[in-house]
N, C-alpha and C positions, 0 to 999 in steps of 0.2 A: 794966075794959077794954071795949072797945066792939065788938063783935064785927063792925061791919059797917066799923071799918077793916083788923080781921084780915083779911076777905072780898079786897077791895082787893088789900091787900098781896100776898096768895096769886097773884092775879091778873099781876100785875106778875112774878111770877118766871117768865125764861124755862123751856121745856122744856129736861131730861136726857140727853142719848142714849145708850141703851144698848147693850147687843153686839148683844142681837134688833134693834134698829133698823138698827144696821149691815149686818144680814146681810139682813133687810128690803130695805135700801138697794143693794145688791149685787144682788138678784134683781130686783127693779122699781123702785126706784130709789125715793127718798122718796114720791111719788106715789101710789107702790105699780103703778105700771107694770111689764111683767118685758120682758127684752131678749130678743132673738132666740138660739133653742140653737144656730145654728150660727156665732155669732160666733166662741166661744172656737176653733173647729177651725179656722176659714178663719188665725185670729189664729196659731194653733201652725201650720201649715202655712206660711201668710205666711213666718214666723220660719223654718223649714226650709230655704225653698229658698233664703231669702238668705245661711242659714249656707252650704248648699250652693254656689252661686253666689262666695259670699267665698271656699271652699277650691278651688273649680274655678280661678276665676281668680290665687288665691294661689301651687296647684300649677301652672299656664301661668305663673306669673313666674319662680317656680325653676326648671323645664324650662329657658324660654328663659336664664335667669342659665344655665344649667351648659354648656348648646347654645356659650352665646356665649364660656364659661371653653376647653369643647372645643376649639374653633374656632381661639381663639388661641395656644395651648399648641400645638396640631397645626400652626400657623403658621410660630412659633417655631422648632418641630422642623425641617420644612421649608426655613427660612433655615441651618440649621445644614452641614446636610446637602449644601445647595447651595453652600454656604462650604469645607466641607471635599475636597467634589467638585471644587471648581474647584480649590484647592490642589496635591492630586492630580495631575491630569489637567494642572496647567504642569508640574510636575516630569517625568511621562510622556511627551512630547511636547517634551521642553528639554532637561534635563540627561541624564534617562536612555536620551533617544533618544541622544545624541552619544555617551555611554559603551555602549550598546550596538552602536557600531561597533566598537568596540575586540578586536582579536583575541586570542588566549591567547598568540601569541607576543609581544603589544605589551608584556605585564603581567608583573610580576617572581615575580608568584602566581597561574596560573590556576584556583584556585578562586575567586578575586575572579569571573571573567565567568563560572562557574557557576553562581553564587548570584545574581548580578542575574538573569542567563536565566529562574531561580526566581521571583523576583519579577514579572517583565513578562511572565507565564504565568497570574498571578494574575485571576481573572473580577470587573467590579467588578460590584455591588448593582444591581439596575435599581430608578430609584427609579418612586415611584406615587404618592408626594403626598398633598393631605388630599381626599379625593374621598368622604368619608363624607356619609350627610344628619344621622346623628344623634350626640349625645354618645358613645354606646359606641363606636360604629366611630370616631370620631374621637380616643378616645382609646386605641385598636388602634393605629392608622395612626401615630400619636405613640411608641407603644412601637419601633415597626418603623423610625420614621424617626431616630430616637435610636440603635439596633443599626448603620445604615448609614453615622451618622454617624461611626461608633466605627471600622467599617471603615475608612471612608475614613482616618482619622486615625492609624490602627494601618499601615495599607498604605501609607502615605505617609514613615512615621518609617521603617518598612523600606528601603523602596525607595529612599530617602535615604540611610541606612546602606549599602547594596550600591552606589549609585554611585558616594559617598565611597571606598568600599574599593578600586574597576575605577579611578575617577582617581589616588589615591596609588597604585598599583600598579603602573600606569601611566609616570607619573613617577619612579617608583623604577628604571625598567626605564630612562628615557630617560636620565636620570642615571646610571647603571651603563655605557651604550652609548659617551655622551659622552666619560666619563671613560676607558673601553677603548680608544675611536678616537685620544682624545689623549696617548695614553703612545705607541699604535703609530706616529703621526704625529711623536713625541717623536725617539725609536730612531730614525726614517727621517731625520730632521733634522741629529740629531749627528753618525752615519753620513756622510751629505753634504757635513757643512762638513769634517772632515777628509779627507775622499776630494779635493776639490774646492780644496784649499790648490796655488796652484799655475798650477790649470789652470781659470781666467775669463777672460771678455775683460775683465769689470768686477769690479774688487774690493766694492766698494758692496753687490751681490748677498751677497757672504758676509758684509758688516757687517750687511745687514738680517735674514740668518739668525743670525748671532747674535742679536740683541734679540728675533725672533720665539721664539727657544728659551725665551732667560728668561721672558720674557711668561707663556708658556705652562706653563713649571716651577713659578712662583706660582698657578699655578690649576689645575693638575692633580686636587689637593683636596680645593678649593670645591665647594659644592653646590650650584649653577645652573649647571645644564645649558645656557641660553642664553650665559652666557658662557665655558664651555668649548668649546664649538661655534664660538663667535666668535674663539677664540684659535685653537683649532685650523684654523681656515678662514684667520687671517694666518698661520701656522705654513705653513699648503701654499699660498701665494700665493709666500711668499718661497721655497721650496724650488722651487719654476717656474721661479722667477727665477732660480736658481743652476743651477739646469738647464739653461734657456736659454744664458745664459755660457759655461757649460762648450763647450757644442755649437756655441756663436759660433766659439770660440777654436779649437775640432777643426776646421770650415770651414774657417779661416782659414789654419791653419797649413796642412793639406791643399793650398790653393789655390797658395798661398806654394812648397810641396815640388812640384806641380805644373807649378809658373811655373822653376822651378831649374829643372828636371831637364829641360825643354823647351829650355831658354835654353842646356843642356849639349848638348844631343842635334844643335842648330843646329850648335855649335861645333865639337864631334867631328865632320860631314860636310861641314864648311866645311875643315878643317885634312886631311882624305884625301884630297878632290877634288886638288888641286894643281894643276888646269891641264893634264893628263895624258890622253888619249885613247888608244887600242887600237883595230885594225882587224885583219882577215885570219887569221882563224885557221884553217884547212882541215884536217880529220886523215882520213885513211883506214883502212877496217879489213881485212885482209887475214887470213881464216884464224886462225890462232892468235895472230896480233902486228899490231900497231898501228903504223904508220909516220904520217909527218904532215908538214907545214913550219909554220912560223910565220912570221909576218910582223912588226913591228913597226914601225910611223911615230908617231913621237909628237914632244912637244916640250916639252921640258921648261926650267927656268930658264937652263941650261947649254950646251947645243946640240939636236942630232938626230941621226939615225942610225937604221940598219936593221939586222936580225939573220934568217937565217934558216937553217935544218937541218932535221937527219932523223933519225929514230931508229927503234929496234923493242926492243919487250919481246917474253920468250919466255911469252906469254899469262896475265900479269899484269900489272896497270896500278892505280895510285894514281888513275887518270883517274876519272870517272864515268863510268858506263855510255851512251856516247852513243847507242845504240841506246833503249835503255827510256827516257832522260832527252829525246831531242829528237824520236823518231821515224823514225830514220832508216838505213841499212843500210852506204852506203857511207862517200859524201863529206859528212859535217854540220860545219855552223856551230856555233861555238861561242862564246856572248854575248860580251864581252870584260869580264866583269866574274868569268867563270868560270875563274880562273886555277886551271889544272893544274900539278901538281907529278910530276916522276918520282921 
């Protein structure tokens, strides 16, 4: 073997690297250079604050994600509450203002308008909204507006329930009234037509109270107070009307017995007159007796003729007192329509 191709060969093989060479390498570098000591700290520090930096900004993104969950949630609440409020607040101002006119005698139960009185005494929530800046108070504010919501919602089904109760009670009472008014308007009705047989000017009047009766016997009843009301309102239209009648026909007849009894009254002082006159009656009073003449001129169907004489009572006379009756002491006139008798 040739020793000076071994040489060669030897030659031609690259170098080994070992761990020493590595760690060599590592400190200065193949060269044999060394690096500066404060790389590695700038190098871990670098690293620090970026870790730093990645959690700061990592924690600002979860703050703001939970800020913005806050926010909405307490939003929410807010819409609720503002939903339930206004609900509220028409029934208050609508149905239960009108039921709260209603009096204890209008109701067939006055504890119905006790119990509302109850409820519309009631204080509502004041609301305060989401006004927080951060997560916690915003999710306070969201507990609170959830509690207010409940009220309103709770205060609402009550207050509903008590005005239900003052309106049917209500109605119970107007339907009881109805029906009271139209039985006693009933009695007054049938009363009339029999009283009233008879004595109309217009029979028609007592046909329409008939059919008003029936009307109104059919629904006495019923349970709508609007049309009991309605019957009993033709029921006293027509009983007017027979009223009316009745009172024509009293007029009348009146007027009628009136017109006779004048037409009589004519005829009787048509049928005495006769045509008959009287003159000269002269009496004198003397003392205890009365003497006198009379005269007589008349003229009758037959002829005429005179009469006249004297007499004396012993101080009693049939006569009227012509002293106290004419005024007078001696010689009085006496009318000629004052016929004396002895």
């Amino acid at each position: 073997m040739n020793p000076e191709n071994e040489i060669d060969k030897t030659e031609a093989l690259e170098p080994v690297e070992t761990a020493a060479a590595n760690v060599a390498e590592a400190r200065g570098g193949v060269d044999g250079r060394k690096r500066p000591k404060w790389l590695l700290p700038l190098i871990a520090v670098v690293c620090a604050v970026v870790l730093v930096v990645a959690g700061v900004v990592g924690w600002n993104m979860g703050r703001g994600a939970k800020l913005a969950e806050a926010k909405e949630a307490c939003a929410t609440a807010a819409d609720g509450v503002r939903s339930q409020a206004n609900e509220y607040n028409a029934l208050l101002n609508g149905d239960a203002a009108d039921a709260a006119a209603v009096k204890a005698e209008q109701v067939k139960d006055a504890k119905t308008v006790e119990s509302l009185g109850k409820e519309l005494k009631a204080s509502a929530p004041e609301y305060e909204g989401c006004v927080a800046e951060d997560a916690k108070g915003l999710d306070a504010a969201t507990v609170k507006l959830g509690e207010q919501a409940d009220w309103y919602k709770t205060h609402e089904q009550s207050l509903s329930k008590a005005v239900k109760a003052v309106t049917e009670s209500k109605a119970a009472k107007t339907l009881e009234t109805a029906k009271t008014n139209l039985t006693a308007k009933l009695d007054e009705a049938a009363k009339l037509l029999t009283d009233s047989d008879g004595k109309v000017q217009d029979n028609t009047t007592r046909e329409a109270l008939t059919n008003a009766i029936d009307a109104a016997t059919r629904l006495k009843d019923a349970n709508d107070a609007t049309k009991i009301d309605k019957a009993r309102k033709t029921l006293e239209d027509a009983i007017n009307g027979v009223n009316a009648s009745v009172q024509a026909k009293t007029d009348a007849d009146a007027q009628a017995a009136a017109a006779a009894a004048a037409a009589a009254q004519v005829q009787a002082q048509s049928t005495y007159s006769g045509g008959s006159s009287y003159s000269g009656n002269t009496y004198r009073r003397t003392g205890g007796s009365t003497s006198g003449s009379n005269t007589y001129r008349g003229t009758t169907s037959g002829g005429s003729g005179s009469n006249s004489g004297s007499g004396s009572t012993g101080g009693s006379t049939t006569r009227p007192n012509l002293n106290g009756a004419y005024g007078c002491t001696e010689d009085c006139y006496v009318p000629p329509n004052n016929l004396i008798q002895h």
